[in-house]
KOLROPA-389869 format. One record per residue (C-alpha): x, y, z; residue number from 1. Coordinates in Angstrom, 2 decimals. Each point is the difference from the previous one (the first is absolute). Example, Ala and Ser with C-alpha at 12.3 -4.5 7.8 and 13.67 -1.06 7.14 Angstrom:
BEGIN
<site <12.30,-4.50,7.80>,1>
<site <1.37,3.44,-0.66>,2>
//
This chain:
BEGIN
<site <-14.15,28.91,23.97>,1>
<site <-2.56,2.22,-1.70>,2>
<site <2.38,-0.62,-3.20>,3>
<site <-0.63,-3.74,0.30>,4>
<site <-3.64,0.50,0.31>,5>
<site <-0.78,2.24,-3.13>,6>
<site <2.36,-2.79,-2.33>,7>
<site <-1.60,-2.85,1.52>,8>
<site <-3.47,1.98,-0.74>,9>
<site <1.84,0.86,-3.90>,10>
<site <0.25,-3.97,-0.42>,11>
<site <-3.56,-1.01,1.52>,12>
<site <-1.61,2.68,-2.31>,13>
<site <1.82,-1.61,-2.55>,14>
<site <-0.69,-3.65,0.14>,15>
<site <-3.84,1.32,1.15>,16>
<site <-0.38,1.67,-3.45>,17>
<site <1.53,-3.27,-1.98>,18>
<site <-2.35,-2.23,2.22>,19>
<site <-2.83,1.79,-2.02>,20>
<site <1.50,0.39,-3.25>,21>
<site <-1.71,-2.72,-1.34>,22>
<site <-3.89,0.80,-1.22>,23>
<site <-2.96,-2.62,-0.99>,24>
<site <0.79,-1.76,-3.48>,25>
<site <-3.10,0.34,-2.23>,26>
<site <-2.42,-3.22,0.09>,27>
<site <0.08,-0.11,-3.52>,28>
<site <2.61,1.87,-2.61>,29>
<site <2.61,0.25,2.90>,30>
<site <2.89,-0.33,-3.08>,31>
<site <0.35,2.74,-2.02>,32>
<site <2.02,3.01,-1.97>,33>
<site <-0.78,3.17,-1.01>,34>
<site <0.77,3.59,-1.37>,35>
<site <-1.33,3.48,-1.03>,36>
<site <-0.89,0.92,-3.16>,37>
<site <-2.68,2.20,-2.25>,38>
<site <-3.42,-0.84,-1.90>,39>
<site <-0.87,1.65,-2.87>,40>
<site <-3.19,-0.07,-2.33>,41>
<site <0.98,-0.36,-3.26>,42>
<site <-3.76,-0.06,-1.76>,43>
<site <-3.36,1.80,0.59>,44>
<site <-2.14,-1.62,2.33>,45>
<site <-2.20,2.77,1.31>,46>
<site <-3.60,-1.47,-1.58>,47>
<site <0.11,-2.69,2.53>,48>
<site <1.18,1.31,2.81>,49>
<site <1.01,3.42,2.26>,50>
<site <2.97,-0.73,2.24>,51>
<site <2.51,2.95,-0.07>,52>
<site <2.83,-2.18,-0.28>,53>
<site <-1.18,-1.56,-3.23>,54>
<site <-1.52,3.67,-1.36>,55>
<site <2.57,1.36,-2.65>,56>
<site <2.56,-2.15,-2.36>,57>
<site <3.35,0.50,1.38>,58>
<site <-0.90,0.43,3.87>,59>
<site <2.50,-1.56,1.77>,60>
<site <-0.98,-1.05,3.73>,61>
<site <3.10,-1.15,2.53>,62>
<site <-0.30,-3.84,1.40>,63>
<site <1.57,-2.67,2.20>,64>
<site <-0.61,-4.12,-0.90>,65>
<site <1.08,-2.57,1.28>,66>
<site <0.12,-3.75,-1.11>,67>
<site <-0.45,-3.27,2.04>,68>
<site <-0.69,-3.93,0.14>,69>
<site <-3.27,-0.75,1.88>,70>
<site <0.53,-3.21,1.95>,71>
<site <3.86,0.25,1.03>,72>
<site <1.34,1.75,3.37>,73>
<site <2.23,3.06,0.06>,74>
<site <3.12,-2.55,-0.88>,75>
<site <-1.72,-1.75,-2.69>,76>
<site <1.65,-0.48,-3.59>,77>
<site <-0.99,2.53,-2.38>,78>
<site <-0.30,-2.92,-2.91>,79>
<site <-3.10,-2.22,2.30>,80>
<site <-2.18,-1.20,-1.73>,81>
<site <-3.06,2.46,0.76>,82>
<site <-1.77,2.78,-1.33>,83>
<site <1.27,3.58,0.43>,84>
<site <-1.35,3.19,1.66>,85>
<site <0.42,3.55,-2.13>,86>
<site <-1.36,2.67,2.34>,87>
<site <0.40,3.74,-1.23>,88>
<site <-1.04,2.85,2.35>,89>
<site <0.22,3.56,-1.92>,90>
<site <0.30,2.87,1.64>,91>
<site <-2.62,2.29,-2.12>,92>
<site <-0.82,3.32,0.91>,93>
<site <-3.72,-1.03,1.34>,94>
<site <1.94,-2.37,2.19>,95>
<site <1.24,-3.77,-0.17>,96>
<site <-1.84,-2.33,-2.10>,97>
<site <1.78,-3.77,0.55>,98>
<site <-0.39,-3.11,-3.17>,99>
<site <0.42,-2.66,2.26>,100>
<site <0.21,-2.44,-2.57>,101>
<site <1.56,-3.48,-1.07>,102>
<site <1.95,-1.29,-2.97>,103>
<site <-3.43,-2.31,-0.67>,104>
<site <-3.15,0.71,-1.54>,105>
<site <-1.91,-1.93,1.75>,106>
<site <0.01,-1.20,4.13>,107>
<site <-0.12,-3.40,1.35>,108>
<site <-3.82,0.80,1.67>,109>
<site <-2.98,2.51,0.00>,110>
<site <-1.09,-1.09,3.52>,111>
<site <1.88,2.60,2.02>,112>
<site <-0.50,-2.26,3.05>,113>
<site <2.41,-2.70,-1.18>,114>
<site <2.82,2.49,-0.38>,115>
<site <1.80,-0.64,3.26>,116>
<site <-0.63,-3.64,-0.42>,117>
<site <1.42,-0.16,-3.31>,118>
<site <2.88,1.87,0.79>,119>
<site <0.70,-2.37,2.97>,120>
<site <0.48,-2.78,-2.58>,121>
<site <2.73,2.53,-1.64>,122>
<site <2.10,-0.26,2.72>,123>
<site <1.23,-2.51,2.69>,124>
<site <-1.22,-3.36,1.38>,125>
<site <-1.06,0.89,3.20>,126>
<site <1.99,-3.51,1.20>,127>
<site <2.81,0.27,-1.82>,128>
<site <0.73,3.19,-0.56>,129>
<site <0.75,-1.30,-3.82>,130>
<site <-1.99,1.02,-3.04>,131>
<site <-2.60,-2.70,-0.86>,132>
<site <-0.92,-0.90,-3.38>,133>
<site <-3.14,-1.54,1.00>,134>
<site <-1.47,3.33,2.22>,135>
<site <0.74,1.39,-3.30>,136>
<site <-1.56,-2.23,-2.60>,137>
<site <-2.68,-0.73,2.74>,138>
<site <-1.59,3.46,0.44>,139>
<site <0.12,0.69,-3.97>,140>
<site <-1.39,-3.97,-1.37>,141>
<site <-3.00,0.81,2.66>,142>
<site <-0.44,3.53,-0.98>,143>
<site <0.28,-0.03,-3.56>,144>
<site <-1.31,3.26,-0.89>,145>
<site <4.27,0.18,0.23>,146>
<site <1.00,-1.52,-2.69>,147>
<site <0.04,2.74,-2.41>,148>
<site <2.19,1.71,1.95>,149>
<site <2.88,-2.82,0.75>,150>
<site <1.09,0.37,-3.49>,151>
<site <-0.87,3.73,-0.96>,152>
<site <2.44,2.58,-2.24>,153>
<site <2.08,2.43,1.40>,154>
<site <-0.53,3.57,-0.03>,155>
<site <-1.91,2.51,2.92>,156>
<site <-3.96,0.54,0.14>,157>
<site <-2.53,1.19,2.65>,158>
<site <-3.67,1.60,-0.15>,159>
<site <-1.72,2.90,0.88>,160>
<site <-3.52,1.38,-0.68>,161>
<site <-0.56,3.67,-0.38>,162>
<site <-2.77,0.92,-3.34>,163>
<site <1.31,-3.00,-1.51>,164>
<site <0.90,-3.06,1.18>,165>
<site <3.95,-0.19,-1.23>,166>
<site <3.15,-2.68,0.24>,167>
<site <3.58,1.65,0.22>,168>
<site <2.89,-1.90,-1.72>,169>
<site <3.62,0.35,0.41>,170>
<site <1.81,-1.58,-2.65>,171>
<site <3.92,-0.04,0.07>,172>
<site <2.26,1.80,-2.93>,173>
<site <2.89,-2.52,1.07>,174>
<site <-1.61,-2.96,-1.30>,175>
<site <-0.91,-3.25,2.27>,176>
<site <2.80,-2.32,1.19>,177>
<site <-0.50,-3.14,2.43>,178>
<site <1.91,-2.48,1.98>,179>
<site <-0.88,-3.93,-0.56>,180>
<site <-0.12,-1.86,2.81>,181>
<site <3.90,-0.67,0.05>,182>
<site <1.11,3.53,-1.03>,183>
<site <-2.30,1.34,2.88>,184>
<site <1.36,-2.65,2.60>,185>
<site <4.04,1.09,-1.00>,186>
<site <-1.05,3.13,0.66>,187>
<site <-1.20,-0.24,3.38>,188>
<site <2.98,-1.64,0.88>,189>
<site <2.62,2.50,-2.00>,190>
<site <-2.26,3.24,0.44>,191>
<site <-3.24,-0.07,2.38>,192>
<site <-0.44,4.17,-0.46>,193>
<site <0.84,-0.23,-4.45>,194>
<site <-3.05,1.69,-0.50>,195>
<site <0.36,2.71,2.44>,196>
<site <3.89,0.72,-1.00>,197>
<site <-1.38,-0.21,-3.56>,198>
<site <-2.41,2.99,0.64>,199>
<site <2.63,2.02,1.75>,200>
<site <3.15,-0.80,-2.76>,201>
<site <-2.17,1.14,-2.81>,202>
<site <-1.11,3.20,1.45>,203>
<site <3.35,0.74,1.53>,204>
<site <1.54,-0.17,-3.58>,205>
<site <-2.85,1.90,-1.90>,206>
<site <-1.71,-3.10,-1.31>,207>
<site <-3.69,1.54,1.63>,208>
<site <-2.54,-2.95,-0.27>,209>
<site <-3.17,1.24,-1.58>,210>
<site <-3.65,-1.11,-0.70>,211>
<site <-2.63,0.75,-2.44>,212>
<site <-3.18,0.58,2.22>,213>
<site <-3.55,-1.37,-1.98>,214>
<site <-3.93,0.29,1.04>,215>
<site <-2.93,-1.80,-0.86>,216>
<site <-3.37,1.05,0.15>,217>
<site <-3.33,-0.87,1.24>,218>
<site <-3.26,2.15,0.29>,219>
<site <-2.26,-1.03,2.61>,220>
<site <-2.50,-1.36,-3.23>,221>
<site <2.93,-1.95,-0.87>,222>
<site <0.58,-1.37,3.10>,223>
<site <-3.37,-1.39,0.35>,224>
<site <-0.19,-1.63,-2.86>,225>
<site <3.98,-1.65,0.30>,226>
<site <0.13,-3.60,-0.62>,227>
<site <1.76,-0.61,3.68>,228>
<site <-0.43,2.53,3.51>,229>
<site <2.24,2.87,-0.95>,230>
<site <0.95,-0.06,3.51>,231>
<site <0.90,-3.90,0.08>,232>
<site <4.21,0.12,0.66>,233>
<site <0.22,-3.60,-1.19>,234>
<site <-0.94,1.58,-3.51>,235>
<site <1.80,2.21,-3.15>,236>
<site <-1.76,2.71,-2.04>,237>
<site <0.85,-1.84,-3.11>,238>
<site <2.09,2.63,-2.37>,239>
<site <-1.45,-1.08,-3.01>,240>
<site <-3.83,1.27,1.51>,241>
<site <1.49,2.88,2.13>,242>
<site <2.92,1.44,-1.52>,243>
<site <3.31,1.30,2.03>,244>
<site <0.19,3.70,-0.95>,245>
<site <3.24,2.09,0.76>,246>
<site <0.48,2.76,2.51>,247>
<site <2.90,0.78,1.44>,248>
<site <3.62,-1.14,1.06>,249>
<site <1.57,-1.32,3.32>,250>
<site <3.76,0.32,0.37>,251>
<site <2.22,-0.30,3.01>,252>
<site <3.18,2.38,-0.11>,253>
<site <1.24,0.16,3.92>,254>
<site <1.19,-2.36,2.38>,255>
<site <-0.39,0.31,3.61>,256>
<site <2.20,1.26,2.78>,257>
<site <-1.22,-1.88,2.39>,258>
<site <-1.72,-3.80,-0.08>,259>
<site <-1.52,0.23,2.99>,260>
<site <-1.87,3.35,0.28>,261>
<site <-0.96,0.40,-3.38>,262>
<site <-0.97,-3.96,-1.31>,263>
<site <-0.46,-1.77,3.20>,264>
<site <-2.17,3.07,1.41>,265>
<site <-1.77,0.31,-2.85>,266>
<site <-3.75,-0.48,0.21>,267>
<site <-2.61,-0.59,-2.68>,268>
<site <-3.92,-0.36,-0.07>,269>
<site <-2.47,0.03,-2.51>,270>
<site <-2.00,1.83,1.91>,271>
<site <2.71,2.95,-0.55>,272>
<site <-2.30,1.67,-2.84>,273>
<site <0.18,3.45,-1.59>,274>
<site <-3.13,2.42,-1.34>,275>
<site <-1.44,-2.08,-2.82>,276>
<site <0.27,-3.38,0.84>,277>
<site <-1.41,-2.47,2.04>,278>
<site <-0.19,-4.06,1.16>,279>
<site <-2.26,-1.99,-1.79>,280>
<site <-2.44,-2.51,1.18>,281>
<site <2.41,-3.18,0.14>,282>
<site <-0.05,-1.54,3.04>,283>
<site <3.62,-1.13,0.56>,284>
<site <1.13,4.11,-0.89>,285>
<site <-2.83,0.76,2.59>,286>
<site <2.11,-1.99,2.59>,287>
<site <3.33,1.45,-1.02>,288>
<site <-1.39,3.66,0.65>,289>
<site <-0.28,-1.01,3.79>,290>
<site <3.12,-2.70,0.38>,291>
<site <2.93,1.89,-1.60>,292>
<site <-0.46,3.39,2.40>,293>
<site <-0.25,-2.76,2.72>,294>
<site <2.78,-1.47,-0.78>,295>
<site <2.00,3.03,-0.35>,296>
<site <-1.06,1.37,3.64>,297>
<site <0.99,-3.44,1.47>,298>
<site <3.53,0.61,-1.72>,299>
<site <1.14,3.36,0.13>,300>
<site <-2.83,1.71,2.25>,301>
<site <-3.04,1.91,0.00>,302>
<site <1.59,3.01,-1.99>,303>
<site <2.20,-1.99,-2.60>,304>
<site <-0.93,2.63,-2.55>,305>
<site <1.52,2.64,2.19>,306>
<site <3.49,-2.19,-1.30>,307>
<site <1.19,2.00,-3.02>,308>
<site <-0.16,-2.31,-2.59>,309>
<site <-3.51,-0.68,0.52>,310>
<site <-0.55,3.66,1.13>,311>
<site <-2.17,2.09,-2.94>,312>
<site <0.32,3.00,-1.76>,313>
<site <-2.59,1.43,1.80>,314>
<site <-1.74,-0.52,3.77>,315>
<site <-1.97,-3.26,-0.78>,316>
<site <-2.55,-0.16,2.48>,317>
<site <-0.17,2.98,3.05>,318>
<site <-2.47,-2.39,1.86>,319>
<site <3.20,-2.57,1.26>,320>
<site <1.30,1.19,2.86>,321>
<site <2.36,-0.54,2.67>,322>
<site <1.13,-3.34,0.44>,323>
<site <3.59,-1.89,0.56>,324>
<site <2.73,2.11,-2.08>,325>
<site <-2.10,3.04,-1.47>,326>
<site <2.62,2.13,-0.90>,327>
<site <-0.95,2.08,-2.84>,328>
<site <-1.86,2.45,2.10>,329>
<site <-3.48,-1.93,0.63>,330>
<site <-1.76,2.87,-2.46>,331>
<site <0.79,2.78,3.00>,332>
<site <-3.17,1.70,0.73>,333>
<site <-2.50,-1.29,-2.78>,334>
<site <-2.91,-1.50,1.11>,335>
<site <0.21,-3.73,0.79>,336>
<site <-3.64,-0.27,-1.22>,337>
<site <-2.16,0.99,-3.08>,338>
<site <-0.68,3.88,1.26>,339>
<site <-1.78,2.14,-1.67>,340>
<site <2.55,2.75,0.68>,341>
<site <2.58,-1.99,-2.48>,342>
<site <-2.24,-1.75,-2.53>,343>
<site <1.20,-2.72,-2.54>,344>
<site <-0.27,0.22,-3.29>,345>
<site <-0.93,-3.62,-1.23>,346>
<site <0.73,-1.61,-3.29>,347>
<site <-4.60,-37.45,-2.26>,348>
<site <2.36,-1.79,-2.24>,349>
<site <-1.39,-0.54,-3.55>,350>
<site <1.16,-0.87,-3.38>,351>
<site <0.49,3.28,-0.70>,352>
<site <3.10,0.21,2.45>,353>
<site <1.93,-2.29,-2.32>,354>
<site <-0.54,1.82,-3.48>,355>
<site <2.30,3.00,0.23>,356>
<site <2.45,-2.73,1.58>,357>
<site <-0.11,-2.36,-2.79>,358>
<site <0.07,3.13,-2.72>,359>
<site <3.81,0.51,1.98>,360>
<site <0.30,-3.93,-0.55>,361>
<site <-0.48,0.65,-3.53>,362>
<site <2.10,3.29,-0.65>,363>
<site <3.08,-2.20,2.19>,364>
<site <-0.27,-2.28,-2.80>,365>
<site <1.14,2.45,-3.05>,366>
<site <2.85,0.38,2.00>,367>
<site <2.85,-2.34,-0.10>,368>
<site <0.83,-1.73,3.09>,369>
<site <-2.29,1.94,2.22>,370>
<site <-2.45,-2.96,0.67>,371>
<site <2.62,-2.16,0.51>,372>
<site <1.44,2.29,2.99>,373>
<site <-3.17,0.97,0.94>,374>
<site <-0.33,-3.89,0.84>,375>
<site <3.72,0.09,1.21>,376>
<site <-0.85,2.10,2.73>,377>
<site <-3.23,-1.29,1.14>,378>
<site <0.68,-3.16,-0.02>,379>
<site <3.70,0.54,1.92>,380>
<site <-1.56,1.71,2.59>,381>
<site <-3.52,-2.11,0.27>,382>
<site <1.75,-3.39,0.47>,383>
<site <0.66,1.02,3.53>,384>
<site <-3.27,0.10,1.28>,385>
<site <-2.03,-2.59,1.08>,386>
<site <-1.53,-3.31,-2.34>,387>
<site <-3.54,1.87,0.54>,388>
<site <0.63,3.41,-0.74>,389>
<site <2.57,-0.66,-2.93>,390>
<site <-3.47,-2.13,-1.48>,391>
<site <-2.13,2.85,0.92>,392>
<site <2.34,2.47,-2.10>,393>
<site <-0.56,-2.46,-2.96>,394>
<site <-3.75,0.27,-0.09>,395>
<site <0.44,4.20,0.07>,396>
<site <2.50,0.07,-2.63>,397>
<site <-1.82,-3.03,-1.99>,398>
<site <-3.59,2.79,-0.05>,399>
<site <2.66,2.48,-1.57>,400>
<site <0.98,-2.29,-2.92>,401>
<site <0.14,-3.78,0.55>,402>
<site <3.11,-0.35,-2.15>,403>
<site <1.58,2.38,2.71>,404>
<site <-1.31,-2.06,3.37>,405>
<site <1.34,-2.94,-1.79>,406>
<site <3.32,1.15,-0.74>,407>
<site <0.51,1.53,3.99>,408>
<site <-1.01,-3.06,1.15>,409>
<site <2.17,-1.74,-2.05>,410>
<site <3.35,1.85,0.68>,411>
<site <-1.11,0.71,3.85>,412>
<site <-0.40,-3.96,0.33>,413>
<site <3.48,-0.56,-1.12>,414>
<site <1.08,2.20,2.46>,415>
<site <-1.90,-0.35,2.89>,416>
<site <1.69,-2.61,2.52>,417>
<site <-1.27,-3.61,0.24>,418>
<site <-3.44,-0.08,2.55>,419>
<site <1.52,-2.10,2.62>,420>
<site <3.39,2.11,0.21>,421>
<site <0.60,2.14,2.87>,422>
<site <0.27,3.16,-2.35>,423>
<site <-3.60,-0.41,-1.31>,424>
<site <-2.66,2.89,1.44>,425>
<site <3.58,1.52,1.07>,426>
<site <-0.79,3.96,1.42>,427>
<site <3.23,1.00,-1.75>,428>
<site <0.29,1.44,-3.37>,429>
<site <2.42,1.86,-1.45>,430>
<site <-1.01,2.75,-2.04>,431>
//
């Protein structure tokens, strides 16, 4: 009888464990890939700035990334239509300093307070359960401080303030590809997870994917005399009036063993900051510090950098203490305060919101074809929403360049179903 007990016990311990296997998705960037790899500086950048990892030509510093769509759940299709996530924690030897960055110079908003209500319109129609073209084109035709942003470049950019006010750019070596609107839709049919088994297959073989990593530069004097708010997201540094200048190299060389405890687990924050550097003034990044820390407790618990990836080098802060799941020895008998017995050592909407936008207009046009799919895939998408919205959408576009409000209007028209049909103001849209 005791025998029967301790299997029955083997299979409830069992199915108890799988009952808990699964853990919170993230609210935003729950789709993504990842892998290890190394940074190193390639040119001398020491007059601007004193971080050990960036101190010598040649350092090479140790690093996890991981790429991700924004808007889509954990299922999503890798080829949505959507910006991308390119976070980057390195493991220096002064700690863990985290880029938490996207493929996008420039953000939807500078209001950090409409970020959860913006992403809201990213995801699901709270009826339906269907994504809705017109929560989409809704929240950016009355917020149009977005428009830069719905048709900005690729490549990876953030901000950070220490002595001088600076932009980091990632800029791929492979060269940028895209899906049209067709190409992307096969492939969410044929392959939802192409991009992910695309980062994996070229590492696997020895293919490494690699980046040339950029700065610009702004003293404070600078700053204050900038055309636009240095710390306005909905805005570029232009390159022409603050150059990109080389630094270093990012490339990823190792795969994971795991998915799970090493991408899923993993855990960035731009509050994550080494010696040397520190957040600027912009208000959205000032949110960020607070919300992705949050985020991660709410997740994976109070001492999710306890979990090895996200664990440090070295002991990251001997003031957090106790807590669900502190296993790496809670800092044994060090003080759990600052003691003097173990001291630290301490080291509105204006015109101008449309001008960078209509410069991208502009470049578009020297491009074959790019306007035209540019139009393509606003106007494909925009002819689900509703009569007022889509006409809402024309007027933004139309203060970009008139020629381009006229032409969306004119291809979303032809598109958009007939105002007495049931399908008209329709929730559903297919991406």
């Amino acid at each position: 009888m005791d025998h029967f007990f301790f299997k029955i016990f083997i299979l409830i311990d069992l199915l108890a464990h799988f009952d808990r296997e699964r853990i919170p998705e993230r609210v935003v960037h729950a789709k993504g890939a990842g892998a290890y790899g190394e940074f190193e500086v390639t040119h001398d950048i020491s007059d601007i700035t004193t971080i050990d990892m960036l101190s010598q030509v040649g350092k090479k510093t140790p690093l996890v990334t991981r790429f991700s769509t924004v808007g889509g759940e954990k299922g999503s299709p890798d080829s949505a239509r959507d910006p991308r996530g390119f976070s980057i924690k390195f493991y220096t030897e002064e700690g863990n300093w985290d880029w938490v960055y996207n493929n996008t110079p420039v953000f939807f908003l500078r209001d950090p307070t409409k970020f959860p209500l913006f992403i809201h319109t990213q995801k699901r129609n709270p009826q339906t359960n269907l994504k809705d073209a017109t929560m989409f084109w809704d929240y950016l035709s009355t917020h149009q401080e977005a428009v830069h942003q719905v048709y900005a470049p690729l490549h990876g950019s953030s901000q950070t303030a220490p002595f001088n006010y600076v932009q980091v750019h990632l800029k791929t070596d492979q060269g940028s590809k895209t899906f049209n609107n067709e190409e992307a839709g096969k492939m969410a049919s044929e392959n939802p997870d192409w991009h992910t088994q695309d980062l994996f297959d070229a590492i696997d073989k020895g293919d490494y994917p690699s980046w040339s990593v950029f700065v610009q530069v702004l003293s404070p004097e600078q700053a204050e005399k900038f055309r636009w708010n240095i710390f306005d997201l909905t805005k570029v540094w232009p390159q022409g009036e603050v150059p990109l200048r080389p630094f270093a190299k990012l490339t990823l060389n190792k795969n994971v063993e795991n998915y799970f405890a090493e991408i899923e687990q993993v855990a960035f924050s731009p509050s994550h900051l080494v010696p040397g550097v520190e957040p600027s003034a912009d208000p959205v990044l000032q949110s960020r510090l607070f919300s992705y820390p949050d985020t991660h407790r709410h997740r994976l618990g109070v001492n999710y950098q306890q979990i090895p990836v996200n664990a440090p080098l070295r002991a990251f802060n001997p003031y957090h203490r106790d807590g669900a799941m502190a296993v790496n020895g809670n800092y044994g008998a060090n003080p759990n305060y600052p003691s003097s017995y173990r001291k630290l050592t301490h080291k509105p909407v204006g015109p101008e919101d449309y001008v960078q936008a209509k410069g991208l207009w502009d470049v578009l046009g020297k491009q074959d074809g790019q306007q035209a799919n540019f139009i393509g895939n606003v106007s494909g998408h925009l002819s689900a929403a509703k009569e007022d919205t889509r006409k809402r959408t024309y007027e933004m576009f139309s203060r970009v360049d008139k020629d381009l409000g006229a032409k969306i209007e004119e291809a979303t028209e032809k598109l958009a179903p007939a105002p007495n049909s049931k399908a008209a103001g329709s929730a559903q849209s297919r991406l």
